[in-house]
ZARO-743822 format. One record per residue (C-alpha): residue number from 1; residue in one letter; x, y, z. Coordinates in steps of 0.5 Angstrom, whole numbers, plus 2048, in hexadecimal, padded with zeros to 3 digits. Layout:
BEGIN
+-----+----+-----+-----+-----+
:   i : aa :  c1 :  c2 :  c3 :
+-----+----+-----+-----+-----+
: NUM :  a :   X :   Y :   Z :
...
+-----+----+-----+-----+-----+
REM end
This chain:
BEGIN
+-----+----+-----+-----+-----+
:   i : aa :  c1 :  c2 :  c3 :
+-----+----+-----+-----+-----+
:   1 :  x : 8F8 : 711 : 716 :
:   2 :  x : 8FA : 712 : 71D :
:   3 :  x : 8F2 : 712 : 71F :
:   4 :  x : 8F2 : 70C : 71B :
:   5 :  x : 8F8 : 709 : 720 :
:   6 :  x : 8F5 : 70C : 726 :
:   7 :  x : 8F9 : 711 : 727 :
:   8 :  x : 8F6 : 718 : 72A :
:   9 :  x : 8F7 : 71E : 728 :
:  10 :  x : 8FB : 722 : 72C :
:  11 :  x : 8FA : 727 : 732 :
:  12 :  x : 8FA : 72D : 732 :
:  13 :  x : 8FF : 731 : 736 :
:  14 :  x : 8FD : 733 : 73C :
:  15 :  x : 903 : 738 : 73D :
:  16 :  x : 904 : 73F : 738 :
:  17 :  x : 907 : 73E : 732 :
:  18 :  x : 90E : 741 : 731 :
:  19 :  x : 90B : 748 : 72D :
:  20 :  x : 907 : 74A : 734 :
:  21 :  x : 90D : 747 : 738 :
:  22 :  x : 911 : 74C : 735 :
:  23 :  x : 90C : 752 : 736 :
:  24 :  x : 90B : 751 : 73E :
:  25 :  x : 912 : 751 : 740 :
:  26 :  x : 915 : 756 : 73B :
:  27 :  x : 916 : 75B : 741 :
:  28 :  x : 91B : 755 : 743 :
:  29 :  x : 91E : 753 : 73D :
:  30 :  x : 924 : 755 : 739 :
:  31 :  x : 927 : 751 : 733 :
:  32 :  x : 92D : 751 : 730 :
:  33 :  x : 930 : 74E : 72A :
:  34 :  x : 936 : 74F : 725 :
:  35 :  x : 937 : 751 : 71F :
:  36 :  x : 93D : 753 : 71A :
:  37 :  x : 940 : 758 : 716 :
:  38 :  x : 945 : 758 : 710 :
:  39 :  x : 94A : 75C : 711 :
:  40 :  x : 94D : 760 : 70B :
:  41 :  x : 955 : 75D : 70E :
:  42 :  x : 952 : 757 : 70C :
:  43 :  x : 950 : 754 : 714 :
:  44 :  x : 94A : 753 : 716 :
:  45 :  x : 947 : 756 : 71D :
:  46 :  x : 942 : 752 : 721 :
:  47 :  x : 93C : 757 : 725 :
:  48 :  x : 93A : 755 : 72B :
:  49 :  x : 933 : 75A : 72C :
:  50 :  x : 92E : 759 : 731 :
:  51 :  x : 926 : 75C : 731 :
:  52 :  x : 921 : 75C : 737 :
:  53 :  x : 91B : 75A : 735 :
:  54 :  x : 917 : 75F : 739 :
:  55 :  x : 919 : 765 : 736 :
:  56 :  x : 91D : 763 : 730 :
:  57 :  x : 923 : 767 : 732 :
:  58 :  x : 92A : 764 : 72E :
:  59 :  x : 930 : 763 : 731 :
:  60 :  x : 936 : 761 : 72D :
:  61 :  x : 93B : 75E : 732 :
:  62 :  x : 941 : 75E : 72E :
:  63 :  x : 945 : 75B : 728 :
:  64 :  x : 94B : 756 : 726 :
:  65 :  x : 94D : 752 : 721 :
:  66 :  x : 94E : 74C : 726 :
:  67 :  x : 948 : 74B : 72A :
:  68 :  x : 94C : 747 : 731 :
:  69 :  x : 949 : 745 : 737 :
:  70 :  x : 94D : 74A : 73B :
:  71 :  x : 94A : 750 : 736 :
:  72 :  x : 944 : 74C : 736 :
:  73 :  x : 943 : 74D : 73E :
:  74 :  x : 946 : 754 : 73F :
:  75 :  x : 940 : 756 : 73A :
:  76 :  x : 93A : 752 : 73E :
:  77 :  x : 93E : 756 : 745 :
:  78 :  x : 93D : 75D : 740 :
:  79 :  x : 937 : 75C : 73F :
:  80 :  x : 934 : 75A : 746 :
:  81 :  x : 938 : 75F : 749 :
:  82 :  x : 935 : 764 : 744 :
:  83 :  x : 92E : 762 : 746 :
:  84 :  x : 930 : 763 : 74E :
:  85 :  x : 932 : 76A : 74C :
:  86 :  x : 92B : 76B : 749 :
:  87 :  x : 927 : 769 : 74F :
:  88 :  x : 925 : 763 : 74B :
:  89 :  x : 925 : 75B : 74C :
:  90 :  x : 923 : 756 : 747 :
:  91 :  x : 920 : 74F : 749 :
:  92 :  x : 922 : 74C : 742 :
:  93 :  x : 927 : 74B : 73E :
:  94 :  x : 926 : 748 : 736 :
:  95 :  x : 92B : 747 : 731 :
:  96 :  x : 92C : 741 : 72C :
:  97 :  x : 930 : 73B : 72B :
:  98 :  x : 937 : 73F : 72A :
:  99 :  x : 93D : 73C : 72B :
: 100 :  x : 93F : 742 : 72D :
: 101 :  x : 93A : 742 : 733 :
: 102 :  x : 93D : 73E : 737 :
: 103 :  x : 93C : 73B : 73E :
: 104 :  x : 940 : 740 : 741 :
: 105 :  x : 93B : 746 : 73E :
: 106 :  x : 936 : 743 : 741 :
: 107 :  x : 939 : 742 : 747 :
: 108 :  x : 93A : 74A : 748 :
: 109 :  x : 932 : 74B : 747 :
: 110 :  x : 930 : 745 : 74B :
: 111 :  x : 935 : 748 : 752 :
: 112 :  x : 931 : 74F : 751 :
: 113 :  x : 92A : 74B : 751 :
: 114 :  x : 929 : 74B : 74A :
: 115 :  x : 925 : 745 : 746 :
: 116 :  x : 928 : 742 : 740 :
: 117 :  x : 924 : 740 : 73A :
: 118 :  x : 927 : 73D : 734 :
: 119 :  x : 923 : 73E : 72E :
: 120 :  x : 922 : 737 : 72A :
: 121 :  x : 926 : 735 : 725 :
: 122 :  x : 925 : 738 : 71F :
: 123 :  x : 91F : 73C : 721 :
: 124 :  x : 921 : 743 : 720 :
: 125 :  x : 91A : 746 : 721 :
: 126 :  x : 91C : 744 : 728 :
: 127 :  x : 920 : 74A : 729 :
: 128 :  x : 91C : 74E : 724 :
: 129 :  x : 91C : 755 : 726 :
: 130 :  x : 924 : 754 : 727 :
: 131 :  x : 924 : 751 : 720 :
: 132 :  x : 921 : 757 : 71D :
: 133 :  x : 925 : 75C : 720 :
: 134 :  x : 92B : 759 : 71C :
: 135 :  x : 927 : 759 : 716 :
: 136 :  x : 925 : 761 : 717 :
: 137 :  x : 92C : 762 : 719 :
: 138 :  x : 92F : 75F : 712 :
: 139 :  x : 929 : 761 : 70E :
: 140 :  x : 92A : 769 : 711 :
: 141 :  x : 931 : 769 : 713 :
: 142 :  x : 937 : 764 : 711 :
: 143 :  x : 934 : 761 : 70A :
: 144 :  x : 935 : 769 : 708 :
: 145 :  x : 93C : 76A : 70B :
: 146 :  x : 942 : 769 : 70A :
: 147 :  x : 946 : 767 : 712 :
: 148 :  x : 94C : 767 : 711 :
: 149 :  x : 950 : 764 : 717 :
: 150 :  x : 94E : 761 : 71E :
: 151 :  x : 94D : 769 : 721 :
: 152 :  x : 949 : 76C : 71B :
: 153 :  x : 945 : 766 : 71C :
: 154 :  x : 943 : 768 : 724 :
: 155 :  x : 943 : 770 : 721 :
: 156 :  x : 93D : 76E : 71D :
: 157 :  x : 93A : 76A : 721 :
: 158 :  x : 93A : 76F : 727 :
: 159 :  x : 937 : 774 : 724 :
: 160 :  x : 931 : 76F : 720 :
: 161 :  x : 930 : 76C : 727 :
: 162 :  x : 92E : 775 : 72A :
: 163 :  x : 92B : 775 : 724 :
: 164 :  x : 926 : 76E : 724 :
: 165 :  x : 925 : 770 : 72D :
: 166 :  x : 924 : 777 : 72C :
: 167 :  x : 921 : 779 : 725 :
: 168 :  x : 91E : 773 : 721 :
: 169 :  x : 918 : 772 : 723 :
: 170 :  x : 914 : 76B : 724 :
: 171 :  x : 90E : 768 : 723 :
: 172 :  x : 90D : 764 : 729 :
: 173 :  x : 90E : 76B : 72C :
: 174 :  x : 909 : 76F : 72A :
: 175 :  x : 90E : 772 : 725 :
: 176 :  x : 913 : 774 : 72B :
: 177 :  x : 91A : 772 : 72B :
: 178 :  x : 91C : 76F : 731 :
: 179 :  x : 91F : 774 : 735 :
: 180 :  x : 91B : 77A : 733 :
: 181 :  x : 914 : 779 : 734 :
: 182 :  x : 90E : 77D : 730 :
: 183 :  x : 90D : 784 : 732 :
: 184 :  x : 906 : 785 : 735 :
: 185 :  x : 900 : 787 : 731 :
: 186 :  x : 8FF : 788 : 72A :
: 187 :  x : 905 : 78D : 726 :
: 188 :  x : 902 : 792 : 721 :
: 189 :  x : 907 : 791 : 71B :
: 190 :  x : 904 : 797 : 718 :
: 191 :  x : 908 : 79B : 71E :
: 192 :  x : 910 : 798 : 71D :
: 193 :  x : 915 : 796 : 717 :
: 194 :  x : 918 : 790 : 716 :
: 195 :  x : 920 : 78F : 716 :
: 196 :  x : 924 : 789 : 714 :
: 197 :  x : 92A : 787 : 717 :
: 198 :  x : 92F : 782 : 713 :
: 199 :  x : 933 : 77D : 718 :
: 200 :  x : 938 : 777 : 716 :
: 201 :  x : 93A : 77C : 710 :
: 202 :  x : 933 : 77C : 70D :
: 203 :  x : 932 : 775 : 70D :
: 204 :  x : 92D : 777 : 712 :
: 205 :  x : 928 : 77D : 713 :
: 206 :  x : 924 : 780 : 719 :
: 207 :  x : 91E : 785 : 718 :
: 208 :  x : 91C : 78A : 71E :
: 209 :  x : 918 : 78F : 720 :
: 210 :  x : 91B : 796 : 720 :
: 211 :  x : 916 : 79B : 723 :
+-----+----+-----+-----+-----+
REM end
């Protein structure tokens, strides 16, 4: 119908497309996004986390149950001041279209230099890798919980959030965690036993080597 009208197809892109985007600058972007809690006291907690790209490694900046701007920026001050601590600058900085996330934020991200990018309206494959941490998060962690209060909540998160950086391993990373690389050379298996470790009460396990 369009060849009919005298319409041409339309060209294709020059540029790269957001997948490859993505993965040229992961070494430069960090993500961040919120997600809520139900509390057994019968409030509901807004999250704020945050993931680099490059290595994977989740920060859980904080918890509240009223997300207002002034908690809201002195998150996105944490954060940037955790990154200085570490030796690392971000170039970009990608989140949704929260309310929450408010111009104030970003004006915190773009005085230190970082570039912020808001994903699309409803297109939460956009911000895909911190989409998917929320869901590991609930599947292995808050749907198996009961939180009982605001500290509870931050108490469990904590240690999910060593657990995710130091021990769970990661596809994207060959099977490493993001703060604890492969061991060089193959392991002969025969040579050492296996102990488990239970975390968040049992919610969660770590398995180890033990010589």
């Amino acid at each position: 119908m369009l060849e009919s009208a005298g319409i041409d197809p339309a060209p294709r892109r020059a540029g790269p497309g957001w997948a490859e985007l993505l993965r040229s600058q992961a070494q430069a972007l960090m993500a961040l996004d919120f997600f809520t809690a139900d509390l057994l006291n019968g409030a509901t907690a807004y999250v704020l986390a945050m993931i680099e790209h490059g290595t994977r490694r989740i920060r859980v900046l904080g918890a509240t149950e009223n997300p207002v701007q002034s908690w809201v920026v002195q998150q996105a001050r944490n954060v940037l001041m955790d990154l200085e601590d570490a030796g690392m600058s971000m170039k970009f900085a990608l989140h949704d279209r929260d309310a929450s996330f408010t111009t104030a934020f970003d004006a915190v991200f773009q005085a230190a230099g970082v570039r912020v990018v808001r994903s699309a309206v409803q297109a939460p494959r956009m911000n895909s890798i911190m989409e998917r941490w929320i869901g590991s998060c609930r599947r292995e962690l808050l749907d198996r919980t009961l939180i009982w209060n605001q500290r509870h909540l931050m108490t469990v998160l904590r240690e999910y959030e060593d657990f995710y950086n130091t021990h769970r391993p990661h596809r994207t990373l060959n099977q490493a965690a993001p703060l604890r690389p492969l061991p060089d050379g193959v392991t002969d298996l025969d040579h050492f036993r296996v102990r488990r470790r239970d975390r968040v009460g049992g919610v969660i396990h770590e398995y180890r080597l033990v010589a």
